[in-house]
C-alpha positions in Angstrom: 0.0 0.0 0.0 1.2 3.6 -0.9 1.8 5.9 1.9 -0.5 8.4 0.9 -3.0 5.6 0.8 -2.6 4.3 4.2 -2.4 7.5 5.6 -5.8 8.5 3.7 -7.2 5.3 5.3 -5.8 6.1 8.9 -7.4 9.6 8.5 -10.6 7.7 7.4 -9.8 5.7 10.5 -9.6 8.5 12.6 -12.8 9.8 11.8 -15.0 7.3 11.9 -13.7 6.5 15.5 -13.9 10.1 16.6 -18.0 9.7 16.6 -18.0 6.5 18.3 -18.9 6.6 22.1 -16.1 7.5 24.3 -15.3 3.7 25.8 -15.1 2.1 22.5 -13.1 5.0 21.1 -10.3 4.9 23.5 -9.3 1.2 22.7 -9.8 1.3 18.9 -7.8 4.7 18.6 -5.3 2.8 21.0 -5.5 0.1 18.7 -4.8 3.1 15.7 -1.8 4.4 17.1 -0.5 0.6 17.6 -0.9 0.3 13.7 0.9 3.5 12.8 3.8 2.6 15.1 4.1 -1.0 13.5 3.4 0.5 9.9 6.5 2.9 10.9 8.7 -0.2 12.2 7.9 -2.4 8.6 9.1 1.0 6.5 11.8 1.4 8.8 13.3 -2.2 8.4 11.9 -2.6 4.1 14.5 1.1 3.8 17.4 -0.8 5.3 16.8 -4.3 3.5 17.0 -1.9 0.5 20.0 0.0 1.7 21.7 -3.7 2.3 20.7 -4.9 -1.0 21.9 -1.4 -3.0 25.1 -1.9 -0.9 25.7 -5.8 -1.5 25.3 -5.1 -5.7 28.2 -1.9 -5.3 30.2 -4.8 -3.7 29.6 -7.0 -5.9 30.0 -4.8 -9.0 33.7 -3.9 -7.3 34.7 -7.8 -6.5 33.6 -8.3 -10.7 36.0 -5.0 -11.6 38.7 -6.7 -8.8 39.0 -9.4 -10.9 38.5 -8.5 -14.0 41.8 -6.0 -13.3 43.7 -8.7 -11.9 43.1 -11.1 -14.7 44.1 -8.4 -16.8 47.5 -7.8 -14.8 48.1 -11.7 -14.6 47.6 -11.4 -18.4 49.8 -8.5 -19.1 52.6 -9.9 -16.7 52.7 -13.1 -18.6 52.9 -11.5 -21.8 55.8 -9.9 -20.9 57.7 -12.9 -19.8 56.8 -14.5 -23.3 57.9 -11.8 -25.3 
């Protein structure tokens, strides 16, 4: 779900709660606030699964370059002994 969704649905939330009597309003906007934290948490932790996996590929593109230069060194050294 977008975030401008889910907040357009906790604001929807939000509302609808606010008419309800005052005992059934207090857990259910408990209840609200329980979501919003949790919602929070699973954005927090899906940024830095992304941020691991964008970091992981620049590794990886480097360890590819790392090799590919020192094949090309092992190459270049062993032409010179041959020649």
């Amino acid at each position: 779900m977008e975030r401008a969704t889910f907040e357009n649905e906790l604001n929807r939330l939000t509302a609808r709660i606010s008419t309800l009597p005052a005992a059934q309003r207090a857990s259910l906007l408990k209840l609200l606030e329980e979501t919003k934290t949790r919602h929070a948490k699973i954005r927090a932790a899906a940024d830095q699964a992304r941020n691991a996996i964008d970091d992981w590929r620049l590794y990886q593109k480097y360890l590819a370059f790392d090799q590919e230069a020192s094949l090309r060194e092992f190459r270049d050294g062993k032409e010179r002994e041959e020649g």
